[in-house]
C-alpha positions in Angstrom: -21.4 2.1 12.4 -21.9 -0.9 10.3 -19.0 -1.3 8.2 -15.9 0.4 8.6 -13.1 -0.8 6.6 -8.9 -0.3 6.9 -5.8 -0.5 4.2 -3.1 -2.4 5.2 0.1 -4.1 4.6 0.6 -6.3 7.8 4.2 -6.8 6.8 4.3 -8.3 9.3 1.0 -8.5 11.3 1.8 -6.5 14.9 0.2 -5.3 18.4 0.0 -1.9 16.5 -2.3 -4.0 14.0 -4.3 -5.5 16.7 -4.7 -2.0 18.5 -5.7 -0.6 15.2 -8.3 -3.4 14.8 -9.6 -3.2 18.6 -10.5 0.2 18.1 -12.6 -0.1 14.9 -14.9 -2.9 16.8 -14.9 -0.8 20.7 -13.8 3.0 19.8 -15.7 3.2 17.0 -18.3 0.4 17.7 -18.1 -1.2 14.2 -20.2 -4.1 13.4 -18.2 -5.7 11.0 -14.5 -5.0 10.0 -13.1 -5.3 6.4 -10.0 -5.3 5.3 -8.2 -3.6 2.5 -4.6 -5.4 2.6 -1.6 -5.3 0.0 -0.8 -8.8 -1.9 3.0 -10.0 -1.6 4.1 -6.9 -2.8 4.4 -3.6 -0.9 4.1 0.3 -1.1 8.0 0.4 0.0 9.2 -1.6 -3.0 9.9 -5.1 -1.0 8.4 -8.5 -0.9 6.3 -8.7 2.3 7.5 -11.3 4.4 5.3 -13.7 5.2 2.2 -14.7 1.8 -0.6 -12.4 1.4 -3.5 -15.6 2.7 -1.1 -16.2 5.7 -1.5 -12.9 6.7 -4.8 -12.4 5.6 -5.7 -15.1 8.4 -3.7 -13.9 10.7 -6.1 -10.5 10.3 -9.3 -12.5 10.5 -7.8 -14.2 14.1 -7.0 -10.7 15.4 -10.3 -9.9 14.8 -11.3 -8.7 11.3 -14.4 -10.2 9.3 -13.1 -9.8 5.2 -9.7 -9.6 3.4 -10.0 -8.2 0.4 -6.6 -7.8 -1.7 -5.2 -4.1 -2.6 -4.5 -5.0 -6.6 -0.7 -5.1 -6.9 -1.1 -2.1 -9.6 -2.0 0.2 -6.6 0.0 -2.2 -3.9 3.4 -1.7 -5.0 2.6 2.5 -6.3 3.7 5.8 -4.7 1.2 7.0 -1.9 -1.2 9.2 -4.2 -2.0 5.6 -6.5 -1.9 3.5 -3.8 -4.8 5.5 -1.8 -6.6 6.7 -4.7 -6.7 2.8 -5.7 -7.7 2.2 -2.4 -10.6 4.4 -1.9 -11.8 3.5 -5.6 -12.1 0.3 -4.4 -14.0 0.3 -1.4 -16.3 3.1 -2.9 -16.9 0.4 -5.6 -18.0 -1.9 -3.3 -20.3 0.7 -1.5 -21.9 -0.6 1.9 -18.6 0.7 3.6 -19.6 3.1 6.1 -16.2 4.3 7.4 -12.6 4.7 6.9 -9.8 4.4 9.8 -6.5 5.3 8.8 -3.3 5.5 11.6 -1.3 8.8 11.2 1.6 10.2 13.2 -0.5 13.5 14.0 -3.5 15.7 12.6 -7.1 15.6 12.8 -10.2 15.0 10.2 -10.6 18.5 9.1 -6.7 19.2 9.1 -6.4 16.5 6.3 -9.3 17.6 4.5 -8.7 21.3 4.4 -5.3 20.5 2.9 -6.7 18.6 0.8 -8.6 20.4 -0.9 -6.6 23.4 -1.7 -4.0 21.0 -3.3 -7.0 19.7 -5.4 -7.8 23.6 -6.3 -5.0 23.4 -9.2 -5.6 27.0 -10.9 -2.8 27.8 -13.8 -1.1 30.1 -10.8 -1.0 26.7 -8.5 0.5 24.6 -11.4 2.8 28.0 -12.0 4.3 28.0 -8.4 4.5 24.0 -8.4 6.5 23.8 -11.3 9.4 26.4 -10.0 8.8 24.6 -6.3 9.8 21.1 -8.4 13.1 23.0 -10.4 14.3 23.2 -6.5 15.0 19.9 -6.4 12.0 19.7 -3.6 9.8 15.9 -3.9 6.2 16.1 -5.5 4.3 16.2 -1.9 6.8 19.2 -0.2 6.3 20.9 -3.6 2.6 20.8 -3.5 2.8 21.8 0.3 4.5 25.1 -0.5 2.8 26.1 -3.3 -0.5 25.9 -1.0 1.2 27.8 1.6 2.1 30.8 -0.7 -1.4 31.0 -2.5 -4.0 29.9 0.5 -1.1 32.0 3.5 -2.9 29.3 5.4 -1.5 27.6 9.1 -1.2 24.1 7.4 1.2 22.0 9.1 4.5 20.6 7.3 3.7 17.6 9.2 1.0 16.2 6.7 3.1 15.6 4.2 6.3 15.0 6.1 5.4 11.8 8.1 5.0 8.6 6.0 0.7 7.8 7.7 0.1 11.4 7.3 1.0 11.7 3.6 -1.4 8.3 3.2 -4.1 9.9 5.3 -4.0 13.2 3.1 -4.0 11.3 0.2 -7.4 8.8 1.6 -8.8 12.6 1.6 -8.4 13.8 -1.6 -9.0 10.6 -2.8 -12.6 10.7 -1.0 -13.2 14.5 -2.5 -12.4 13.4 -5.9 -14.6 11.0 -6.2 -17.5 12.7 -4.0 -17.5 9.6 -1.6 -19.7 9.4 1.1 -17.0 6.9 3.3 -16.3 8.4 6.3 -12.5 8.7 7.6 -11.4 8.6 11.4 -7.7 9.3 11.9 -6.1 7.4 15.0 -3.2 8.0 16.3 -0.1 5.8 16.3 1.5 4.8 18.9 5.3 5.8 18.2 7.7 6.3 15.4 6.4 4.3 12.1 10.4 4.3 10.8 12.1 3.7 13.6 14.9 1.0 13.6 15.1 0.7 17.3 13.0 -2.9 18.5 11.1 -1.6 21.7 8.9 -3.5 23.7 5.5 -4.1 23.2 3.9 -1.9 20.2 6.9 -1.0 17.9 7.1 -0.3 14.1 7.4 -2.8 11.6 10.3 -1.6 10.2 12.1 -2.6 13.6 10.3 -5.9 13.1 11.5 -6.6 9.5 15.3 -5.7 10.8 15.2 -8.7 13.2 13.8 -10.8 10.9 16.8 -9.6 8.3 19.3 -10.1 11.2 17.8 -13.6 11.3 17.1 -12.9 15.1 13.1 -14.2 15.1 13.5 -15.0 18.9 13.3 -11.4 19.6 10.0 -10.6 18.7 8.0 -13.4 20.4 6.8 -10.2 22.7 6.7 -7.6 19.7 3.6 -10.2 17.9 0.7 -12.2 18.7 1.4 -15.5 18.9 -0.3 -16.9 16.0 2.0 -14.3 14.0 5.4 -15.4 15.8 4.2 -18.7 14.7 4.1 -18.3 11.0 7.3 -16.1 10.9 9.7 -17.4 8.5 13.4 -15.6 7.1 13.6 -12.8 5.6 13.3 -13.6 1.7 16.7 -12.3 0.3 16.1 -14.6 -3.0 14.0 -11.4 -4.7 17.6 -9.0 -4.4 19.1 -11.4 -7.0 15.6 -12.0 -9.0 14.9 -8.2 -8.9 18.8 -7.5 -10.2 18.3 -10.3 -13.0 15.6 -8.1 -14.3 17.2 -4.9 -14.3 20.2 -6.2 -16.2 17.3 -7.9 -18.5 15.2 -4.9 -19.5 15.7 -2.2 -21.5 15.8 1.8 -21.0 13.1 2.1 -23.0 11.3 -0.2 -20.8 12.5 1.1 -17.3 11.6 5.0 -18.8 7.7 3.5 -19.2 7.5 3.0 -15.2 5.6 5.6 -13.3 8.4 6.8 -11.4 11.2 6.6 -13.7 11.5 10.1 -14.7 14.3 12.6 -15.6 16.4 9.8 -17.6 16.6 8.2 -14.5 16.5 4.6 -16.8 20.0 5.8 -17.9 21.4 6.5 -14.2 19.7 2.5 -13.5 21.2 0.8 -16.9 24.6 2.0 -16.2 24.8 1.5 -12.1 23.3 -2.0 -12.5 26.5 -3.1 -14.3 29.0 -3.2 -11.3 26.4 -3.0 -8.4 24.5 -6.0 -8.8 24.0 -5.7 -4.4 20.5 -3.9 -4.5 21.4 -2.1 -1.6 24.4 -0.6 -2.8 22.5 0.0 -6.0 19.7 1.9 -4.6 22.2 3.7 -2.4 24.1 5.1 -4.9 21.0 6.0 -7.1 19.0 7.6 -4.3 19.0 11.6 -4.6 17.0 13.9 -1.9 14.2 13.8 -4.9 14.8 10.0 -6.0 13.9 8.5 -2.7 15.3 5.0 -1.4 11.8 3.9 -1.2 11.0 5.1 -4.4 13.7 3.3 -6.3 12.3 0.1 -4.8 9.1 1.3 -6.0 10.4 1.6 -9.7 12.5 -2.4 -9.4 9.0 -3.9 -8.2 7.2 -2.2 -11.1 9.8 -3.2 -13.1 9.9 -7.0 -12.1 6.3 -7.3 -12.5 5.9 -5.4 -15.6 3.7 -2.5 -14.2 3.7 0.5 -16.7 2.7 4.6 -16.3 -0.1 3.8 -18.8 -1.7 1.0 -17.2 -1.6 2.2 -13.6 -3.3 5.4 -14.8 -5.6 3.3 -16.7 -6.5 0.9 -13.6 -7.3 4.0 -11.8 -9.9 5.0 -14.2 -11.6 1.5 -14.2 -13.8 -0.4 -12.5 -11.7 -3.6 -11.2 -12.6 -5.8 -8.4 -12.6 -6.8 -4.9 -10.6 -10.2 -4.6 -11.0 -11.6 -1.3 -8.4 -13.3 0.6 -9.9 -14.5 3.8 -13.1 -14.5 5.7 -14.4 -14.9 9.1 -16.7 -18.0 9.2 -19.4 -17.2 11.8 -19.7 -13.8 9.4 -19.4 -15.0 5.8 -22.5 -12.9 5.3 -20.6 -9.7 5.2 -20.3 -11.2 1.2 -23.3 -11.5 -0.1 -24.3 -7.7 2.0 -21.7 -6.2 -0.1 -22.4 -7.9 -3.3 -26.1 -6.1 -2.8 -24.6 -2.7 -3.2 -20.7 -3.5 -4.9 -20.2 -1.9 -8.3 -17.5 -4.3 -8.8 -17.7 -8.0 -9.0 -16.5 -9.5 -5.4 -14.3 -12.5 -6.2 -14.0 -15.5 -4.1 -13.3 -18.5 -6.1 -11.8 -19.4 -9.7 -15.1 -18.9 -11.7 -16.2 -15.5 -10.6 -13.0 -14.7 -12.7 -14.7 -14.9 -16.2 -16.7 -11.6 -15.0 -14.1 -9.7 -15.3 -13.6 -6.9 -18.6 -10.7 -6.2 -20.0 -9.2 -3.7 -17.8 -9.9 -5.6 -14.3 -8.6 -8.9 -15.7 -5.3 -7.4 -16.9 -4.9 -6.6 -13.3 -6.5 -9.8 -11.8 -3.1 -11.5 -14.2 -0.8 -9.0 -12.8 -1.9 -10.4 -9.6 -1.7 -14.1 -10.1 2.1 -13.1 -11.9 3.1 -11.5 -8.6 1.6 -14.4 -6.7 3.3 -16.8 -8.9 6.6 -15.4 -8.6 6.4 -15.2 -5.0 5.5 -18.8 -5.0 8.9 -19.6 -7.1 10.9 -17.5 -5.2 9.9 -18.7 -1.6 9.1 -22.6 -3.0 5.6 -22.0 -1.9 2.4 -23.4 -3.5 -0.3 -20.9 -2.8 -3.5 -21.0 -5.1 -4.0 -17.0 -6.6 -8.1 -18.4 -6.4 -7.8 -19.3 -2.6 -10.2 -17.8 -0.2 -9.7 -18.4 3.6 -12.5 -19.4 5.7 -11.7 -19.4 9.3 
């Protein structure tokens, strides 16, 4: 294989990560590696906790040849926009022979015979859904049963249950849609992507971004590499009270134009924010079994970085670009391969910005507003046109 490619987060950059890489370049015997990684923004609703170049480098040192940013559109969106963005991207930039994607269980064909009977949406399937979603059941498990009762097929609960599963099945319809000839390779994780408990060696992020919370950096000089442990910085509390300021700043009717903010669930928001100005206790109190903790964070991001249903769908339907964040010196080349077959144009300093239409550079500014809040937030003084070379 020549080019098999990855979506990412790195928040923060772990052994998991470097496993994950190492087995792109020996497993699968990848030439070169590339990179799909979300800005300073993630799918979870938070900030990420290091800068998106910082970690871009730290991808290139573990072994990765080109960073190339995940829009913050798609970066910050539930996992259906997020993939789909994903995939529309790297099948933009065509030359990308391969997809590797972690998941908690299931093999190639598993994800892509799910996937396509949930694409197979006859007026029966959107029949069932509908009474599946009055149950109070999420979007996903809703789809999931409906297949079950109109395929009777053994599909597993599993792929739509664990958090790299639901991103894997959503890579695969994403690659039926659009016909793509990318190629995906499911690997398995090595243990529980949620779990809260530090262990030693590989362990989830989520563990990771606790310590860091806790303040208790000291603790994870054996969890990272050392040119990760070396970056880390605390936990960036400063965006609770920015993303609280602009709750109590924006309006239902605002709020009620956000992707996930259905059900006059702008209402249950506007009057909560009043006395509960702690986003944690916030999001507690508003999270249901079908309003997600996650995805209330989803729905503040979108709100702070002004990210409505009507532009997301619209970013999905365009051709944007493919911003890149870092490179690997000795293979800088891996550029001007891609530019060769990219439908997109591949950006890597402040004057291939002009190139972009109408669409793309509303999202290229979306970018450079979530990079320049980041900046304000932290006091940092990163350049949205920066490329690393290293």
């Amino acid at each position: 294989m020549k080019i098999c490619a990855s979506v990412a987060e790195y928040n923060p950059f772990h052994l998991g990560h470097l496993k994950h890489i190492d087995y792109m370049k020996n497993e699968l015997g990848a030439e070169r590696v590339v990179i799909v990684m979300s800005g300073n923004f993630t799918q979870r609703g938070e900030p990420t906790v290091l800068n998106k170049f910082t970690r871009a480098k730290q991808a290139i040192i573990a072994g990765a040849d080109l960073v190339i940013e995940l829009p913050a559109v798609f970066a910050t969106a539930n996992a259906e926009t997020f993939a789909t963005g994903a995939i529309n991207l790297l099948d933009d930039l065509g030359g990308i022979d391969g997809l590797c994607f972690g998941v908690e269980s299931g093999k190639k064909e598993e994800f892509f015979s799910l996937a396509n009977a949930m694409l197979d949406e006859t007026k029966e399937f959107k029949r069932i859904l509908k009474s599946h979603l009055e149950e109070g059941v999420s979007l996903a498990k809703a789809k999931f049963l409906t297949v079950k009762e109109l395929k009777g097929e053994d599909f597993t609960e599993e792929l739509i249950s664990l958090p790299n599963n639901i991103l894997g099945l959503e890579y695969s319809k994403a690659i039926l849609k659009r016909n793509s000839n990318i190629q995906t390779y499911p690997m398995l994780r090595d243990g529980d992507h949620n779990s809260l408990v530090l262990k030693k060696g590989i362990t989830s992020a989520t563990s990771i971004r606790n310590k860091i919370r806790e303040g208790k950096i000291k603790k994870l000089k054996k969890n990272l590499p050392p040119y990760v442990y070396e970056d880390l910085k605390p936990y960036p509390f400063v965006f609770d009270k920015i993303t609280a300021a602009a709750l109590i700043t924006a309006s239902k009717e605002k709020l009620a134009n956000i992707a996930d903010c259905t059900e006059g669930l702008e209402n249950r928001i506007k009057a909560l924010i009043k006395d509960n100005k702690n986003i944690d206790t916030l999001i507690e109190k508003i999270s249901t079994k079908r309003y997600t903790a996650t995805r209330i964070r989803r729905i503040f991001i979108a709100n702070l970085l002004g990210i409505t249903k009507s532009f997301t769908e619209e970013c999905l339907k365009s051709h944007l670009y493919a911003k890149v964040l870092a490179v690997n010196a000795e293979h800088k080349d891996i550029i001007s391969t891609l530019s060769k077959t990219s439908k997109i144009p591949i950006l890597t300093r402040k004057s291939d910005v002009a190139a972009l239409k109408k669409t793309a550079m509303s999202s290229f500014e979306l970018d450079v507003l979530a990079n320049d809040i980041y900046n304000l937030a932290l006091d940092e003084n990163s350049n949205e046109n920066n490329m690393v070379i290293i």
